[in-house]
Steps between C-alpha positions, in 0.01 A plus 500: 500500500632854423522798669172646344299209584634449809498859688294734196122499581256292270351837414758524176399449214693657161821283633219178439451625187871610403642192704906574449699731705579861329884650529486776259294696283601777232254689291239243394691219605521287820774229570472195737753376728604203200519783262193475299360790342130616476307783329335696753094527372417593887657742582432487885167522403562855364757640705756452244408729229867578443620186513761365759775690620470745220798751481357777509382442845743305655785742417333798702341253773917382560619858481214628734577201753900566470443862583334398839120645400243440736323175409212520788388865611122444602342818296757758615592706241802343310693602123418141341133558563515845353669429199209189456244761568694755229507259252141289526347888481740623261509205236155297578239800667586792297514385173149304556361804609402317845526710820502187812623559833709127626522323772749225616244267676785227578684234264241288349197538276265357782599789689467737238094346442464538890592869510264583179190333664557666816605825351125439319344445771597814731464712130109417473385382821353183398633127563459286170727425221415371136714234364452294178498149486822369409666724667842493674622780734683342772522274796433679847163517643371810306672481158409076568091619497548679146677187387246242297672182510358262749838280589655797662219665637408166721857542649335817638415349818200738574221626281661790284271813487462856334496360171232451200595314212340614145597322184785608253499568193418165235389306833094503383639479132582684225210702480416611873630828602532432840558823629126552394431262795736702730331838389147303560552400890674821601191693367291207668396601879422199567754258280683440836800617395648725775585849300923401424791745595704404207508205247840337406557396162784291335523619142640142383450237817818360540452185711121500442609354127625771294166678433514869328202759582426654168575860501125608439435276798794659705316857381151415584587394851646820573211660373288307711702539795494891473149475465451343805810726674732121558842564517703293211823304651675327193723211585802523288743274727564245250396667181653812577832655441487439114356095489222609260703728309440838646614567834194534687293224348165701467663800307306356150207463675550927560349424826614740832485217821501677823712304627771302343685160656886382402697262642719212350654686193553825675820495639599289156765276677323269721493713824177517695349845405174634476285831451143650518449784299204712622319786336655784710131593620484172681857508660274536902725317663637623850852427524602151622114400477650232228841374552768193438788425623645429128361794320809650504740266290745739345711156247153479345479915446781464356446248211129633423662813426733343225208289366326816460811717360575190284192368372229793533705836384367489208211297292745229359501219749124504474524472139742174506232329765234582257685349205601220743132441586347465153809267398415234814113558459562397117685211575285349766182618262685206251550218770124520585419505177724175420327346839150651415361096540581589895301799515817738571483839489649790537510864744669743650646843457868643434733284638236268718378242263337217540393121388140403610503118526141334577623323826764559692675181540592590102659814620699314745643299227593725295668750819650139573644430152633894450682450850682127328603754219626812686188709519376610789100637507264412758089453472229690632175572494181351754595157354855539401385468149715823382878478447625849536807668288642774758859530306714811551408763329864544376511182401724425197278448164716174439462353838134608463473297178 
């Protein structure tokens, strides 16, 4: 028995998937202890955007560690987290024409989803929370009751409140617009659905199975929630930071969220990191009424800020991704259609594509047989019937192909 099994709790579960023992890792590549090599299509489940180890980050990160910079400094004022600050208004804000105020809620995107909902609920007054079915946003108790998948949320331990779940977009079919229904039982007195503070949207569920909102659907729930005076709280913490092609993933959509969620991506080299971005009007917070230990973790400043003055300067980067996107769409689009006596299909957006199987014991076969060649993807989806492409988005086109 090894080490893992031995000491590691039975709550793992990539290393079950990925059973071999990883020693190194350089852009999209990982290396095992024996030396074998495999093409990273996970990418940490989206925290790798960048790939591993990527230059351009690791060179400041060693100089900024060399010169003695704080790496922990609570949130006391420090230079790392003003040149972040500099740089995400300068290069990402600005040139969007978006004016948010941010706050570092603590390291992780659960954190980031617990400080939204709360900030919500002081903002309006009132308790509940839309979510979507299919939806994703975290682990802890509050981000857990927005979360629609039933394995984790029986690990709850306690019924998990404050929550109403309305269906996404495609989940009555192609031709329901349900945000009709969520415009229908707000306006209903007596649909008993308590009035919501906010609702919190994935534009492209991630772990729910790689499902885009259409942009008119993204559009008409804002409408509806500004109808019925709803705060909108997008959760960008695995799409964001450039996955769909666009930095913030609901740009196309040319839809203004109130609030906005990243995580993973952000600080572009691994290192826990998130943000809530707040309309500045709803920036009530007292000071130290929300706080974390880890909210001030200067290494992971650092690196977002050459992500952002590497990748996001100008509109290039977001071109490549594009390009990137319709090239892996297009060749996934021909596998389906080469399996189309399996019912395959196809979905996704940017650089998070997808392959639909019917069951997912197929999906596990195929994530199986990738892993035998040196790929590395993992399923999702409520049945794990979706195998999920998450490679870097600097990926080169040949190890792409």
């Amino acid at each position: 028995m090894n080490i893992f099994e031995r000491i590691e709790s039975d709550v793992r579960s990539y290393c079950r998937t990925f059973p071999v023992t990883f020693q190194r890792a350089k852009g999209a590549t990982l290396e095992d202890e024996e030396g074998n090599r495999y093409i990273d299509f996970l990418s940490g489940a989206g925290v790798l955007n960048y790939g591993h180890n990527d230059p351009a980050l690791k060179r400041p990160l060693l100089e900024y560690i060399g010169s003695d910079g704080l790496t922990h400094s609570l949130d006391m004022h420090s230079g790392a987290k003003a040149r972040f600050l500099d740089a995400f208004e300068t290069h990402i804000l600005q040139p969007r024409g978006m004016r948010y105020k941010i706050q570092f809620p603590g390291p992780t995107g659960t954190n980031a989803v617990e400080a939204a909902m709360k900030l919500a609920r002081n903002v309006t007054g009132r308790h509940n929370i839309v979510s979507f079915t299919n939806g994703f946003h975290g682990m802890t108790r509050g981000s857990l009751a927005a979360t629609g998948n039933g394995h984790h949320r029986s690990a709850a331990g306690i019924p998990l409140a404050g929550t109403t779940f309305m269906p996404y977009d495609g989940y009555m079919g192609e031709d329901a617009d349900t945000t009709e229904y969520l415009d229908k039982v707000l306006s209903d007195g007596s649909s008993g659905i308590d009035k919501p503070a906010a609702v919190i949207v994935e534009t492209v569920q991630g772990e729910g199975g790689v499902n885009p909102a259409s942009f008119e659907w993204l559009r008409s729930l804002e409408k509806v929630c500004r109808k019925h005076d709803v705060l909108v709280i997008v959760d960008d913490i695995q799409v964001g930071c450039g996955r769909t092609g666009t930095f913030f993933s609901f740009e196309r959509a040319r839809i203004s969220p109130d609030i906005v969620l990243l995580s993973k991506s952000l600080s572009g080299y691994g290192l826990p990191f998130a943000v809530v971005l707040m309309k500045p009007e709803l920036d009530i917070w007292e000071p130290g009424e929300h706080n974390g230990t880890f909210r001030g973790h200067n290494p992971a400043f650092v690196t977002a800020t050459a992500a952002i003055e590497t990748y996001w300067a100008d509109d290039s980067f977001s071109r490549e991704v594009a390009n990137k996107g319709e090239y892996l769409r297009g060749w996934l689009n021909s596998l389906s259609a080469r399996h189309s006596e399996m019912g395959v299909s196809t979905r996704g957006r940017g650089m998070i594509q997808a392959l639909v199987f019917n069951d997912g014991d197929d999906a596990d076969a195929v994530a199986a047989r990738a892993f035998e060649r040196g790929v590395i993807v993992e399923t999702c989806g409520s049945d794990g019937e979706v195998l999920k492409f998450l490679a870097p988005l600097n990926i080169a086109k040949e190890e792409l192909a």
